[in-house]
Each structure stands twice: as structure tokens, then as C-alpha cells.
Residue frames relative to the residue before (quaternion, step in Angstrom):
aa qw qx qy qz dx dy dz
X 1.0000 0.0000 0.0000 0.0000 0.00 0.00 0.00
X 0.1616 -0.8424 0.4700 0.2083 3.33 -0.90 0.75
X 0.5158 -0.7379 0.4119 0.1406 3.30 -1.16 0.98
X 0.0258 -0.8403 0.5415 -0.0028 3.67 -0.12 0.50
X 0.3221 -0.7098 0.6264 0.0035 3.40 -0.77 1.48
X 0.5515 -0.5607 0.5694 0.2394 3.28 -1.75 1.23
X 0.5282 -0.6458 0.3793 0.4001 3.62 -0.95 0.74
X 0.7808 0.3116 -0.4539 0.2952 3.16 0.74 -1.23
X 0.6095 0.5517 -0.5377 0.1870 3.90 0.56 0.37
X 0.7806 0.3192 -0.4613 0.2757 3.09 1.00 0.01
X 0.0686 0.8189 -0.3510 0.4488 3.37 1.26 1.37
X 0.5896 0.4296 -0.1018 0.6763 3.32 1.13 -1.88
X 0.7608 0.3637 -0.4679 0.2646 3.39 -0.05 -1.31
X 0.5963 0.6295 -0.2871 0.4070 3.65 1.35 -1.37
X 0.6023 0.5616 -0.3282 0.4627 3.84 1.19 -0.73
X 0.6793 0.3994 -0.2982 0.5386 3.49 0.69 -1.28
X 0.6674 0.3993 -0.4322 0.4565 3.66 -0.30 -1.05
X 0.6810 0.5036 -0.4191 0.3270 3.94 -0.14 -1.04
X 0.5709 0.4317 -0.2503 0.6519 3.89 1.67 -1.35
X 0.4847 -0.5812 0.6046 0.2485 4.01 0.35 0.34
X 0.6503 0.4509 -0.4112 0.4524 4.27 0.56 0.29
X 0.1979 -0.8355 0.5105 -0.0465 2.95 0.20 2.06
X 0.6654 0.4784 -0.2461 0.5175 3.81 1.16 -0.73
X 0.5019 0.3442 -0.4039 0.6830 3.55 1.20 0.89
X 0.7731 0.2049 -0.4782 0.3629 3.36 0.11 -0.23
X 0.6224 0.4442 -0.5271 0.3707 3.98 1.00 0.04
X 0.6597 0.4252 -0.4853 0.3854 3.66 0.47 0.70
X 0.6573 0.4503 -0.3750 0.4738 3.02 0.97 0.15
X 0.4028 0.5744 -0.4006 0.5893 3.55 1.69 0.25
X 0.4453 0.6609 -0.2903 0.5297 3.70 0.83 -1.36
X 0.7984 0.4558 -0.1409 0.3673 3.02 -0.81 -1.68
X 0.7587 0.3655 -0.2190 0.4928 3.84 0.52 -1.18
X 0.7695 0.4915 -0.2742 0.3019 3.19 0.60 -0.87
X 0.4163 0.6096 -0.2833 0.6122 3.57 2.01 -0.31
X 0.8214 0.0130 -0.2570 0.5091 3.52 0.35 -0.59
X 0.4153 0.3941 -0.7048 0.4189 3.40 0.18 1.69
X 0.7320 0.4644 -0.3391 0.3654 3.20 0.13 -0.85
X 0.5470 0.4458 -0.3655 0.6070 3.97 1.15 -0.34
X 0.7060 0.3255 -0.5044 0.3757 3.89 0.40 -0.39
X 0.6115 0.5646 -0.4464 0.3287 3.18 1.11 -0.76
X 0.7437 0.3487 -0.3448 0.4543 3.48 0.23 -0.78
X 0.6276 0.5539 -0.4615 0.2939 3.66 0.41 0.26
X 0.5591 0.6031 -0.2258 0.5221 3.00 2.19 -0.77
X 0.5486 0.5660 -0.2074 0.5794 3.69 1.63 -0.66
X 0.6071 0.6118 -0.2040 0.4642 3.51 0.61 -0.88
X 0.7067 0.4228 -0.0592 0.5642 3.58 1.01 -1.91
X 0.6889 0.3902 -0.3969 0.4644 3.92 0.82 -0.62
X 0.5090 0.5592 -0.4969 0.4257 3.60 0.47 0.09
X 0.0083 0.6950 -0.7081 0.1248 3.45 -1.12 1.67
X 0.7924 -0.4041 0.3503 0.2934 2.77 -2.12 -0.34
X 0.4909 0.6121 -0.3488 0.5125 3.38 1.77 -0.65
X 0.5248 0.7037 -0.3229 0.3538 4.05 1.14 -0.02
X 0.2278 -0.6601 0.5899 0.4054 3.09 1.64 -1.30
X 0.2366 0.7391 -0.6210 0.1098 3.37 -0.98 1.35
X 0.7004 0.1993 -0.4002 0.5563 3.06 0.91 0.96
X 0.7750 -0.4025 0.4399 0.2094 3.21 -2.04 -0.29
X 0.2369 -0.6222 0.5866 0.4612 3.92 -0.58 0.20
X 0.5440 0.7129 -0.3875 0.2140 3.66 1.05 -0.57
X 0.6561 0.5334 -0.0709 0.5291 3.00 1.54 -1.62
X 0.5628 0.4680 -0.4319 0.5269 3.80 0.90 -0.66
X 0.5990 0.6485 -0.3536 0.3093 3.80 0.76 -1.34
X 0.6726 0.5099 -0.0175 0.5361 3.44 1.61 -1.24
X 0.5970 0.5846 -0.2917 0.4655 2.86 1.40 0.05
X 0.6576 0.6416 -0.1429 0.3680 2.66 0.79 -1.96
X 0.6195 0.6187 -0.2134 0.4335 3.62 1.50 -1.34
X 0.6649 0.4143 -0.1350 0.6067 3.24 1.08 -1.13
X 0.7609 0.4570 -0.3564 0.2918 3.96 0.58 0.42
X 0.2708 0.6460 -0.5164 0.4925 2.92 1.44 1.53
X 0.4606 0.4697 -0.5122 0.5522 3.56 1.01 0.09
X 0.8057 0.4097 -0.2575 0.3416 3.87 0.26 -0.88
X 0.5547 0.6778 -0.4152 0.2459 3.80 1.13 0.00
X 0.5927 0.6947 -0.2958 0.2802 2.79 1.12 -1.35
X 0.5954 0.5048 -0.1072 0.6158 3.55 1.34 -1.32
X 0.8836 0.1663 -0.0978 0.4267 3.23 -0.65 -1.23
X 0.5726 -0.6335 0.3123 0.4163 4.29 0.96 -0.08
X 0.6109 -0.4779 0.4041 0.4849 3.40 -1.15 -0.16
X 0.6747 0.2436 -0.2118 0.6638 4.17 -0.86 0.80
X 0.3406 -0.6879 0.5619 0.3085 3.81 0.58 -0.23
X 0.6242 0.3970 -0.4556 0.4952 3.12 0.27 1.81
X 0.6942 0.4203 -0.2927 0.5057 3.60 -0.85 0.76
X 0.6568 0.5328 -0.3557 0.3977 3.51 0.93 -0.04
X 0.7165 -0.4249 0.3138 0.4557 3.72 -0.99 0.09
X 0.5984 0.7105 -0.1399 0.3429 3.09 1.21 -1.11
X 0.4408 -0.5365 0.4637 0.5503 4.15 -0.36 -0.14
X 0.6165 -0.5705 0.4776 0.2575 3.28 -1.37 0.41
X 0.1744 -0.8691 0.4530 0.0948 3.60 -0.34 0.54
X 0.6825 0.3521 -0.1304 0.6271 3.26 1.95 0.21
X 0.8450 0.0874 -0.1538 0.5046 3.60 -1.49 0.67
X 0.8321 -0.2729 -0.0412 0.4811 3.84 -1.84 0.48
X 0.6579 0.4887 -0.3640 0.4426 3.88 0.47 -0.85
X 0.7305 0.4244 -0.2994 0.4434 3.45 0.20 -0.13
X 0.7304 0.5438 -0.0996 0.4010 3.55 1.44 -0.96
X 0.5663 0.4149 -0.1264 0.7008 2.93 1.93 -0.69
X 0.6863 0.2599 -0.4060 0.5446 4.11 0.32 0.24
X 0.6243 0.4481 -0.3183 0.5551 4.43 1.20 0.00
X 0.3777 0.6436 -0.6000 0.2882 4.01 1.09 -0.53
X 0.9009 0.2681 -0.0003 0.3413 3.50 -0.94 0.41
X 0.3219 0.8348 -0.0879 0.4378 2.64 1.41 0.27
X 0.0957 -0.8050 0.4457 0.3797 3.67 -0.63 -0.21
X 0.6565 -0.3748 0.5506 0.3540 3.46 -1.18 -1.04
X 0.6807 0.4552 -0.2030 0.5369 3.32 1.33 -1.34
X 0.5970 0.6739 -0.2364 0.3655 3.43 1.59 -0.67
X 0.6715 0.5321 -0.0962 0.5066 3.01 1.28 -1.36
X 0.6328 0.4816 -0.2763 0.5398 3.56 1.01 -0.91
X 0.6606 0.5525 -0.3317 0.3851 3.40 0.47 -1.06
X 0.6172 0.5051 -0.3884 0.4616 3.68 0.82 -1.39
X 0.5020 0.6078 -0.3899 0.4760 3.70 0.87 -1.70
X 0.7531 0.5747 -0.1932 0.2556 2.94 -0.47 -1.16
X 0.8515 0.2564 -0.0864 0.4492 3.45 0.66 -1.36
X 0.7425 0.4634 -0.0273 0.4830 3.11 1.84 -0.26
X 0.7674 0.2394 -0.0934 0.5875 3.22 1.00 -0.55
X 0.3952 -0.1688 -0.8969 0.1043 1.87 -2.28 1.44
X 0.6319 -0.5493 0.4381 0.3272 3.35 -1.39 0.36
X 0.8616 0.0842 -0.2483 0.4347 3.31 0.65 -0.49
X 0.6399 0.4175 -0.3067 0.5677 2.91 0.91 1.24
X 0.2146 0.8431 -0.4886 -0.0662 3.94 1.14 0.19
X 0.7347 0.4210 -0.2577 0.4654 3.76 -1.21 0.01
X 0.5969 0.6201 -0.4066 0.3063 4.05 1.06 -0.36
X 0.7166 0.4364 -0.3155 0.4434 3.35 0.49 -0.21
X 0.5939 -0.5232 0.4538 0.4094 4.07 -1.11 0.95
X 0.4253 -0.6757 0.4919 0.3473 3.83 -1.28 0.92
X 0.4457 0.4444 -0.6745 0.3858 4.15 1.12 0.09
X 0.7413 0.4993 -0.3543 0.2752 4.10 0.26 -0.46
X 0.4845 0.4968 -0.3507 0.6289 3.57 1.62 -0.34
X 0.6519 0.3745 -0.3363 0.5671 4.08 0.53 -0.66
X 0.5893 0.2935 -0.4605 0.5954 4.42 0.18 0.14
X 0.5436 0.5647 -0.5102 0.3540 3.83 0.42 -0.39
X 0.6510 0.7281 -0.0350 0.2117 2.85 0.78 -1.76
X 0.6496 0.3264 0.0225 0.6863 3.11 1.39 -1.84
X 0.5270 0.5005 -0.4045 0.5551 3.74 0.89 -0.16
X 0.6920 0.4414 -0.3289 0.4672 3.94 1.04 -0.76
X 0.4631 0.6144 -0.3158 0.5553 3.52 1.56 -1.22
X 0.7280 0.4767 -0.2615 0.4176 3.97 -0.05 -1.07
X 0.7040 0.4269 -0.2344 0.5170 3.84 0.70 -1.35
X 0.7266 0.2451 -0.2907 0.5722 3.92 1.10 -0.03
X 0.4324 -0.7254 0.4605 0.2733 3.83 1.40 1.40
X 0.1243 0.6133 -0.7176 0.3057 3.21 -0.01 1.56
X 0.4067 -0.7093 0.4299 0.3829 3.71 -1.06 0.89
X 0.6416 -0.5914 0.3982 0.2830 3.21 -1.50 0.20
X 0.1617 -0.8417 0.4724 0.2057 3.88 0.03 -0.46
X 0.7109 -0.3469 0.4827 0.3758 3.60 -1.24 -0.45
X 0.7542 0.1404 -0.1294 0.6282 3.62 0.09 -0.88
X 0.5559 -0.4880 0.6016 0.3016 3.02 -2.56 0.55
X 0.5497 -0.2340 0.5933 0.5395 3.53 -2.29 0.15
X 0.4175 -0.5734 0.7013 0.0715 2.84 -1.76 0.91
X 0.2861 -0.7152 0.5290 0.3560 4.30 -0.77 0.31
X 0.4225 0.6812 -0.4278 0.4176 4.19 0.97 0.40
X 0.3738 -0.6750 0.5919 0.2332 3.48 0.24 1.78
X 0.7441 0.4985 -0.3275 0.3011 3.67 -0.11 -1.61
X 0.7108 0.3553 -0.2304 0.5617 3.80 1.11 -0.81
X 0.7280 0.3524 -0.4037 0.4276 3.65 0.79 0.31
X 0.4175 0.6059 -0.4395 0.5152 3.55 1.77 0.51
X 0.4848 0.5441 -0.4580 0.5091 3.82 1.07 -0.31
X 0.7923 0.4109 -0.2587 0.3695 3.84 0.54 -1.02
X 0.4812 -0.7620 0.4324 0.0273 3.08 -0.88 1.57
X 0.0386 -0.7721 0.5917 0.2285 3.82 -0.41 0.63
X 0.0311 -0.7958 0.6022 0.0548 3.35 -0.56 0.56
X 0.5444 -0.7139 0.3272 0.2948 3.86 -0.84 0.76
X 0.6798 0.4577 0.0584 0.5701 2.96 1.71 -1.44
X 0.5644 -0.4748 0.5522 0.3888 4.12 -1.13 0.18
X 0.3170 -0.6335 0.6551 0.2627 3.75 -0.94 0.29
């Protein structure tokens, strides 16, 4: 794999070594290479979507059971109801960009309606992936996790990258 260095470090590196103050330029090697390696992974961290599979067919399955609490409001298929849609372009186009952690959370703090926050977050996370599944998002290996902070890593995205 090649490695490519920011210019202005190897600038510094060409500054120190030329002034002979080699123990300035490894901290200032240090120093760069920490915030590459933190952008990279932040840039790694952020490409992770829904097109990745973040949930289970198991867990959607477990949803799906639990989304008779959500018809009344939002319709049968989660669409057609009074409620926002929770499925196909209207739903996909007001979540583009979005997260996962975003979507749970609202769930989460709000719904059932007349009741919001009652149900255990593994059952708001099968909601979730039951919502991920009805807009044929792929499935994956691992469950939605119930760790707002690790479902903010998970991109909704309307489209395939």
C-alpha cells in the first residue's frame, strides 16, 4: 500500500533535517501522522451506510411482529397513514443523509404515540431494521446494535454509493 504524505509535512521534515534538529522533525512527523490517521478513520467510520447491511433478516422478522403498534399511524407497509411515511421515496428523501442513530433515537423517544419510550431499545432497534428491510436495504451478518453512538456511524443514504 502506498502511503502518501501531506505536503506541508514533508516540508517540515525537509526544514528540520536541512537545520540538522532531527528531534523536531520526529514530532512534527508524530504530530502529522495522528491527525492522518484520526482523519482517516473518521472518513472510514462516516462511509459506513445502510447499503452495508446493518441488520439481520432475523431481527427485521422481529420487527415486522412488533409493527402493528406502527400501522395504525403511519399505514399498512408504512405508508398511507396520517402519519409520515416510513417507507419508499417520501420517507427516503426526508432520512437521505441521515443516520441510523437518528432514526432510532426519534423512535425511541417518541413512539408509540401514546405511550413513547415504553418498549426495551433491543425492540425499537428490530423496529428499526424491520424499517431498513421494508425500503430493501440489504441484510448483513450482525444485528442493529441498541448504542445510539454506534448507530450514528450508520449512514442512511437514499441511493447505492
Amino acid at each position: 500500500m502506498l502511503t502518501v504524505f501531506p505536503g506541508s509535512f514533508v516540508r517540515a521534515l525537509r526544514r528540520a533535517t536541512t537545520l540538522g534538529v532531527t528531534a523536531v522533525a520526529i514530532a512534527g512527523l508524530a504530530t502529522i501522522v495522528a491527525r492522518v490517521s484520526v482523519r482517516a478513520q473518521q472518513e472510514a467510520a462516516a462511509a459506513k451506510s445502510v447499503w452495508d447491511g446493518a441488520y439481520t433478516l432475523a431481527q427485521a422478522k422481529r420487527g415486522a411482529l412488533k409493527s402493528g403498534l406502527c400501522v395504525n399511524c403511519h399505514g399498512d407497509e408504512f405508508r398511507g397513514g396520517p402519519a409520515p411515511e416510513l417507507a419508499g421515496p417520501d420517507f427516503l428523501g426526508r432520512w437521505d443523509g441521515r443516520t441510523v442513530g437518528d432514526l432510532f433515537e426519534l423512535i425511541r423517544k417518541t413512539m408509540p404515540d401514546d405511550d413513547p419510550g415504553a418498549l426495551p431499545r433491543e425492540q425499537y432497534a428490530d423496529l428499526v431494521a424491520y424499517i431498513l428491510a421494508v425500503n430493501k436495504y440489504p441484510t448483513g451478518s450482525a444485528e442493529l446494535g441498541i448504542d445510539t453512538a454506534a448507530l450514528k456511524a450508520i449512514q442512511i443514504l437514499a441511493t447505492k454509493p
